[in-house]
C-alpha positions as CSV (number, residue, x, y, z in Angstrom):
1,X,23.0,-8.2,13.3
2,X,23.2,-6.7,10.1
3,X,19.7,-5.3,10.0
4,X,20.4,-3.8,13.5
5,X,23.5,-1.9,12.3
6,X,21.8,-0.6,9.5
7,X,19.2,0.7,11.5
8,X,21.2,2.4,13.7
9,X,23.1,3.8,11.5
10,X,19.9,4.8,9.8
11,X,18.8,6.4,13.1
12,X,21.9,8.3,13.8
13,X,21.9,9.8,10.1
14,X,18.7,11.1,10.4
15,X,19.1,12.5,14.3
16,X,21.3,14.7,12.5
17,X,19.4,15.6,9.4
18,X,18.3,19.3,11.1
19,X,20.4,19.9,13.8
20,X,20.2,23.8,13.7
21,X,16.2,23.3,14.6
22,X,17.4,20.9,17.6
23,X,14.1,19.4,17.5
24,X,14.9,15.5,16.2
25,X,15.3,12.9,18.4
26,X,15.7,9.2,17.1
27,X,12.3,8.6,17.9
28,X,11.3,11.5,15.3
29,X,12.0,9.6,11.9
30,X,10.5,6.3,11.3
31,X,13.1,3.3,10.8
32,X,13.0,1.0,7.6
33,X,14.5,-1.7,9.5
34,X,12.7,-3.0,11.9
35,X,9.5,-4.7,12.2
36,X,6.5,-2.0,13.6
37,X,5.2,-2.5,17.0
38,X,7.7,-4.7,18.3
39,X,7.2,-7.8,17.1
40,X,10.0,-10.1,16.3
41,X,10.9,-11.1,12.6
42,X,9.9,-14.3,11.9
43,X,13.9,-15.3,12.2
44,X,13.8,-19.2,10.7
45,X,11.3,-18.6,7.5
46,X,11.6,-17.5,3.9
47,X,8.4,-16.9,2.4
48,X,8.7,-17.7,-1.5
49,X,7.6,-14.8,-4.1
50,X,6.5,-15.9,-7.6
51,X,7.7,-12.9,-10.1
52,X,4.3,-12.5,-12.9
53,X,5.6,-10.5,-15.7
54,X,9.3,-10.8,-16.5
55,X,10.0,-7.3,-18.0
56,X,12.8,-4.9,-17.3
57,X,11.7,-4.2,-13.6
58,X,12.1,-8.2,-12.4
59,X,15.1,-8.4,-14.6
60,X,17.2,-5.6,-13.4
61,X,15.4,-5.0,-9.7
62,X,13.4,-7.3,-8.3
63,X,14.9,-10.0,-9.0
64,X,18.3,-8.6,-7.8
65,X,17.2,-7.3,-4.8
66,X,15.4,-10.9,-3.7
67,X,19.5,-12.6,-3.5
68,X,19.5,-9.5,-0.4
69,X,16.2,-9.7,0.8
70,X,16.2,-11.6,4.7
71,X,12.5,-12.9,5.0
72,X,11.6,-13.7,1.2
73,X,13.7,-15.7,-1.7
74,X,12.4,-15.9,-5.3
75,X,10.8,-19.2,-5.7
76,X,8.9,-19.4,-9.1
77,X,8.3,-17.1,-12.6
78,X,5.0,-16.7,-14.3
79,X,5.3,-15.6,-17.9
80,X,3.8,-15.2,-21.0
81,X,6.9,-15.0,-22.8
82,X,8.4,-18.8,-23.1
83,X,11.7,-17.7,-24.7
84,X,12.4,-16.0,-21.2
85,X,12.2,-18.8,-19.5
86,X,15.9,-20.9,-19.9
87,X,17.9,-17.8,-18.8
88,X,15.8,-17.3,-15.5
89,X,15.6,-21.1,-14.5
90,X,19.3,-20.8,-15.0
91,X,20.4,-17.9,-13.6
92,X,18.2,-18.7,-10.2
93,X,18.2,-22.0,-9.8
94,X,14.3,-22.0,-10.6
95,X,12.7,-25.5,-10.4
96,X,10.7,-26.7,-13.6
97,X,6.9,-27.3,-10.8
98,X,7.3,-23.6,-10.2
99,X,7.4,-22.1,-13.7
100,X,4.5,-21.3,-15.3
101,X,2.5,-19.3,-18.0
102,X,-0.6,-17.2,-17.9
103,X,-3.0,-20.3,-19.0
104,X,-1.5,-22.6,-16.1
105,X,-0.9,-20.0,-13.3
106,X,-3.8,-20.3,-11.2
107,X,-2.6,-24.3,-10.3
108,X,0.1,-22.7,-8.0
109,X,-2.6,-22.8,-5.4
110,X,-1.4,-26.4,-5.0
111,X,2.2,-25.1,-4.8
112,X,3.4,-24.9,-1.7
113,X,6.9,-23.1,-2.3
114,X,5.1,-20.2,-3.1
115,X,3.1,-17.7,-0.6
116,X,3.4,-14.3,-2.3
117,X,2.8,-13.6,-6.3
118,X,4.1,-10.1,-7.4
119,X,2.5,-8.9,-10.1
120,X,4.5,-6.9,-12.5
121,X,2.6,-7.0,-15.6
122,X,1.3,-3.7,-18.0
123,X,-1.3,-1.9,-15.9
124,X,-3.9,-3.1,-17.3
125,X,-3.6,-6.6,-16.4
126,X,-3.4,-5.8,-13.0
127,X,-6.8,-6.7,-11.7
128,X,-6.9,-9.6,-13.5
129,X,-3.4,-11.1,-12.6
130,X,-3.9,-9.9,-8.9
131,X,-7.9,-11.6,-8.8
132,X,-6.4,-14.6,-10.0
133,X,-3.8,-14.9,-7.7
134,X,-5.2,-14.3,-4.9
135,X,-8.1,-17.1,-5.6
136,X,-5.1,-19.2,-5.9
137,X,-4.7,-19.1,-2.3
138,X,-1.6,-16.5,-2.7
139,X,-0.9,-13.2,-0.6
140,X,-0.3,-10.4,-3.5
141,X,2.3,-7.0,-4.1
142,X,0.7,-5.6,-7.1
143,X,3.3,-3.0,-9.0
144,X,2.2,1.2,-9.3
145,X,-0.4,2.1,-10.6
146,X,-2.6,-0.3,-9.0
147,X,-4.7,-0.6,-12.2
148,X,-6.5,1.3,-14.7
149,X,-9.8,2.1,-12.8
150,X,-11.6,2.4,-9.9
151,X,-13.6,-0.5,-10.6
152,X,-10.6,-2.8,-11.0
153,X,-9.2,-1.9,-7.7
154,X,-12.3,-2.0,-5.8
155,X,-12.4,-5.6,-7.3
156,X,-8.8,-6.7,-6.5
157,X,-9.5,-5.1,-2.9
158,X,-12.4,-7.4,-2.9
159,X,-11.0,-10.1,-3.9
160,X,-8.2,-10.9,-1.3
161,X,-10.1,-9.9,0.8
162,X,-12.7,-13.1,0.1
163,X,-9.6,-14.9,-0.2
164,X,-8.5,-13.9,3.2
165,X,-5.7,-13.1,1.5
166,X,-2.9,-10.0,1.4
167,X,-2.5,-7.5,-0.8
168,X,0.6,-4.7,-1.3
169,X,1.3,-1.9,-3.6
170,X,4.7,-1.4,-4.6
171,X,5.6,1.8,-3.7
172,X,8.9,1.0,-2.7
173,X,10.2,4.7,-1.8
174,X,8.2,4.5,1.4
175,X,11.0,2.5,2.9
176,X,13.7,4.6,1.5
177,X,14.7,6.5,4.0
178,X,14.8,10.6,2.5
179,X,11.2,9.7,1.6
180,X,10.7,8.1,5.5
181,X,12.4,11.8,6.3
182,X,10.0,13.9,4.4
183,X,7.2,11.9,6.3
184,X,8.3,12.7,9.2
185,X,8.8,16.3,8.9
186,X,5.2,17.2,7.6
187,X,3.9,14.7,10.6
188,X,6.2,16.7,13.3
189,X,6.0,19.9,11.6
190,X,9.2,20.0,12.0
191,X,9.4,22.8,9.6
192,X,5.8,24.5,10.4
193,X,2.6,24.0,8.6
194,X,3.2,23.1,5.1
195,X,2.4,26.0,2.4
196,X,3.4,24.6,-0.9
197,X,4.9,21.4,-2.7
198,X,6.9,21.0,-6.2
199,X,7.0,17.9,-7.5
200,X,8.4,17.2,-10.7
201,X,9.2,13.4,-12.5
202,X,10.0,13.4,-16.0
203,X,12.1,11.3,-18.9
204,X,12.7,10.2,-22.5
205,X,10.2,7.4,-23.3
206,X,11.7,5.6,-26.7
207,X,9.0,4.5,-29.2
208,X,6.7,1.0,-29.7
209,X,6.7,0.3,-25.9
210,X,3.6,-0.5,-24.1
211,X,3.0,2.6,-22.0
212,X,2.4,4.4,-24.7
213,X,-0.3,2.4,-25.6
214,X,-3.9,3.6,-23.9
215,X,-5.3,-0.2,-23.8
216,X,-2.3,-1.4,-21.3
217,X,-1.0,1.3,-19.8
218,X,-4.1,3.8,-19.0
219,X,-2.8,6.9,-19.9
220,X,0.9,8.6,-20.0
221,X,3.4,9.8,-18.2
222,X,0.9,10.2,-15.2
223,X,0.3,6.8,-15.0
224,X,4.0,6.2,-15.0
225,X,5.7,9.0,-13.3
226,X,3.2,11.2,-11.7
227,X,2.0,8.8,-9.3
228,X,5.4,9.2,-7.5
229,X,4.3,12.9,-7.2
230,X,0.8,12.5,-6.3
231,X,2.3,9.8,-3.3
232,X,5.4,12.2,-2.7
233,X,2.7,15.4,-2.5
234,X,0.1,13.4,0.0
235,X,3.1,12.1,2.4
236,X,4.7,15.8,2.5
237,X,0.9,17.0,3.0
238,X,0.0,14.6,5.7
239,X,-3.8,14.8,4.0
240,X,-5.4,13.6,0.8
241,X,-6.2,16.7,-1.5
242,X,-9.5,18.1,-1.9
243,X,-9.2,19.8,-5.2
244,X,-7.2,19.3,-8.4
245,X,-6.4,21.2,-11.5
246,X,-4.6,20.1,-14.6
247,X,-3.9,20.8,-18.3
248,X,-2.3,18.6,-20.5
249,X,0.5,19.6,-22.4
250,X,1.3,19.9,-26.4
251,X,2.2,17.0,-28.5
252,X,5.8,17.3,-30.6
253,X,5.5,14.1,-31.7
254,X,2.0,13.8,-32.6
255,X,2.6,10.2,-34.1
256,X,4.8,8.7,-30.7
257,X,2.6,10.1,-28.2
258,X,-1.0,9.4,-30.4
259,X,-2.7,7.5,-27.8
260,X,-1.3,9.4,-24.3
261,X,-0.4,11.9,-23.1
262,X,3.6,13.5,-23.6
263,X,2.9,15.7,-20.4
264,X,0.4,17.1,-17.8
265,X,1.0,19.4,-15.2
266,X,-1.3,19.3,-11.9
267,X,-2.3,21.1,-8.9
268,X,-3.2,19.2,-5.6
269,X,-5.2,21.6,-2.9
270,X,-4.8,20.2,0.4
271,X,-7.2,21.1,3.6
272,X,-5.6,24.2,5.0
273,X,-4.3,25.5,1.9
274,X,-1.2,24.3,1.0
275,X,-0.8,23.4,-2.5
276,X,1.2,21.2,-4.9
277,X,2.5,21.8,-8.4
278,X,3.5,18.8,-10.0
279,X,4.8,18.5,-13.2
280,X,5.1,14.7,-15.2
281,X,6.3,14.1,-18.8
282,X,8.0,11.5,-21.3
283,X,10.5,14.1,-22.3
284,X,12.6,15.8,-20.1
285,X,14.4,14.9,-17.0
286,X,13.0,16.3,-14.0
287,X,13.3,14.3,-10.7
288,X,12.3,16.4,-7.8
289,X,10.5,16.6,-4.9
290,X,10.4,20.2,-2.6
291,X,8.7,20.9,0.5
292,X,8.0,25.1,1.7
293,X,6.6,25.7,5.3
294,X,6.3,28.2,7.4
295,X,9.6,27.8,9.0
296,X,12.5,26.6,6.1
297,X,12.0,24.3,3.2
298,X,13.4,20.8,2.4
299,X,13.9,18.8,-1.0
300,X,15.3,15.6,-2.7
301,X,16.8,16.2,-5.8
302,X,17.0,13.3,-7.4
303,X,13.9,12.5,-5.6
304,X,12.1,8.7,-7.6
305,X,15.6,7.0,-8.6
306,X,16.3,3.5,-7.6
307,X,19.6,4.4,-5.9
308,X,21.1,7.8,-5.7
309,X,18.4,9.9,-3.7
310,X,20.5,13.5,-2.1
311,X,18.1,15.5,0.0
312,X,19.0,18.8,1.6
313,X,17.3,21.4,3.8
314,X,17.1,24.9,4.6
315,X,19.6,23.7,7.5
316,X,21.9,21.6,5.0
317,X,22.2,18.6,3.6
318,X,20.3,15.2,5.1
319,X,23.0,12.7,4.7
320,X,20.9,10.0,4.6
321,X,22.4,6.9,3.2
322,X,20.7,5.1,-0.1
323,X,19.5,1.5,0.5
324,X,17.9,-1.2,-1.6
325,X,14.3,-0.1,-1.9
326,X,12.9,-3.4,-3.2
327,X,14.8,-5.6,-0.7
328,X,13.3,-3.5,2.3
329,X,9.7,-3.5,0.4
330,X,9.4,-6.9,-0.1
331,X,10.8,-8.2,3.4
332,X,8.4,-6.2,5.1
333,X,5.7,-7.7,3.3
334,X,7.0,-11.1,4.2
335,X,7.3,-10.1,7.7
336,X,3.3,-8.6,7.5
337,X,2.5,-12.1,6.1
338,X,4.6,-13.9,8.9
339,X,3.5,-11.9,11.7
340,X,0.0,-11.3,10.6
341,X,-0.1,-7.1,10.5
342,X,-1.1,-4.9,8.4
343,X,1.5,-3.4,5.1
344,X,1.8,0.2,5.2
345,X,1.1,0.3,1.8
346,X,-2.3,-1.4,1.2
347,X,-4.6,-2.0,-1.9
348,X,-6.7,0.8,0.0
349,X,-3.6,3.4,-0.9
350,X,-3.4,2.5,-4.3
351,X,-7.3,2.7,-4.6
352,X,-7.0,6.4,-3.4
353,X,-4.1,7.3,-5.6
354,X,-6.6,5.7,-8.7
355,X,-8.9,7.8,-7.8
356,X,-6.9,11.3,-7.8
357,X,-5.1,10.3,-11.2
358,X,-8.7,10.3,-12.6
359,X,-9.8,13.1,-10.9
360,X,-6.4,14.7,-12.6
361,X,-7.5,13.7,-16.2
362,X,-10.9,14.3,-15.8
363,X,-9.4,18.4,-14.6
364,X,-7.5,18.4,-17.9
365,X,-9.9,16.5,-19.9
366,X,-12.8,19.3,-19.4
367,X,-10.2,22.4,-18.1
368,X,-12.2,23.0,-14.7
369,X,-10.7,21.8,-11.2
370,X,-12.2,18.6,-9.8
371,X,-13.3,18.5,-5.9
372,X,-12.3,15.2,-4.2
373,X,-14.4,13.6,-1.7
374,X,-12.9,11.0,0.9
């Protein structure tokens, strides 16, 4: 019942997102809450997620958000970090058989309490934590960026896909519903063709952390941050870009940010000309996402947070309520896994997204624009 009222209330919000264009119905702006297609949730089952990597993003939101989440429960913790273990396996109940460590996590193929293995490790240990899984016998959400390289992504790809096994990105904002919106408008043109797209995600990054090492993280802030740009640009553009540009920015602190990048601004070109300038950085505070067509404009401002999206239009505000991102991710997963149906946000997705964030640092690397082939 509750997921039926939020829905609604969901559709009813968004109905009246642009009522001066009179052109939404409450068939125009896709619903977080229910299963696609029709099919029925999977009403008796909990599938059980195994978190891998217990860093700030378990701690303070995934794990969280799986005590709201309808069709998954947190089962089981893989870690390479023993002294984190007591306060977990307290705090959520957490059997001793499903605990384990990166030497003994590929025996939880013989644990049935666990179907899905998030993997929320530093970037690069991505592919391997995802290949591992996944010959485990394990479906898999692998956290943004998917990995470090083409290569690696091709190979996790591969790899559930051997396994018969399947595989998620967590790109949680595309069941938030502002980000849903914006969809929605660039698919109905509900605003006319789109001619140009700002997209900005910046903050402070504090010293000795592991993005800002090259070796685990892959790069900067545009490993981080800009990937929420490069996904909010494509999903505002309906298309994948054709052409980039970028140029990195200057160094302050020439010792903090020795290995990465501090900033890097970016130009997507899109097939019909419109065009995205997206800005990413470790200092700073920018959090926006603004869409120009032909007939008004439309941005969220904050755009990436966790909680606390506004949006507003050239016909006023949206009004959309904020929900819990991760919850809504990960149950419809579970229900994909239970039903048998494809995520919305496959390996495939963060494959492409790979690709443009090397096309962007090849751009700035050797200053001349980069033409993307799909």
């Amino acid at each position: 019942m509750e997921n039926i009222l939020q829905r609604r209330r969901f559709l009813q919000q968004a109905a009246l997102a642009v009522p001066a264009l009179g052109l939404v119905s409450l068939d125009d702006v896709a619903a977080p809450y229910a299963p696609e297609n029709g099919q029925p949730w999977a009403q008796d089952k909990k599938l059980g997620i195994a978190l891998l990597g217990l860093g700030k993003y378990s701690e303070e939101q995934l794990a969280p958000a799986l005590e709201k989440t309808q069709r998954c429960r947190l089962a089981g913790i893989i870690t390479g970090t023993p002294e984190k273990v007591g306060k977990w396996k307290e705090r959520y109940k957490i059997p001793d058989k499903n605990i384990y460590n990166y030497q003994n996590m590929d025996s939880i193929r013989d644990n049935p309490d666990i179907d899905i293995v998030y993997v929320v490790t530093p970037n690069a240990l991505h592919a391997e934590h995802t290949i591992r899984a996944a010959k485990a016998g394990k479906h898999v959400i692998c956290e943004k960026p998917m990995a470090t390289s083409v290569e690696d992504c091709e190979a996790m790809i591969a790899a559930c896909k051997n396994a018969g096994k399947m595989l998620s990105i967590g790109y949680r904002l595309h069941f938030e519903p502002h980000h849903q919106t914006f969809m929605q408008f660039g698919k109905k043109k509900l605003y006319g063709d789109v001619q140009k797209i700002v997209a900005e995600n910046s903050q402070e990054m504090e010293k000795g952390v592991w993005r800002l090492d090259r070796e685990r993280s892959g790069g900067g802030p545009l490993m981080d941050l800009g990937i929420y740009c490069v996904q909010g640009a494509l999903y505002s553009a309906g298309a994948n870009p054709v052409k980039v540009a970028a140029k990195e920015g200057p160094k302050t602190d020439v010792e903090k940010f020795a290995e990465v990048e501090q900033s890097i601004d970016f130009q997507l070109e899109f097939p019909g000309g419109a065009v995205a300038n997206c800005r990413t950085a470790y200092v700073g505070s920018g959090n926006r996402l603004r869409v120009e067509g032909k007939k008004g404009w439309y941005e969220l401002e904050p755009a990436y947070e966790y909680k606390g999206i506004k949006g507003k239009t050239s016909q006023g505000p949206m009004g959309l309520e904020n929900v819990n991102q991760q919850a809504l991710q990960m149950d419809d997963f579970a229900n994909c896994v239970l039903n048998n149906k494809p995520t919305r946000v496959p390996g495939e997705m963060g494959l492409r997204d790979v690709k443009i964030l090397m096309a962007i640092y090849e751009a700035a690397r050797t200053a001349q624009p980069v033409t993307l082939k799909w």
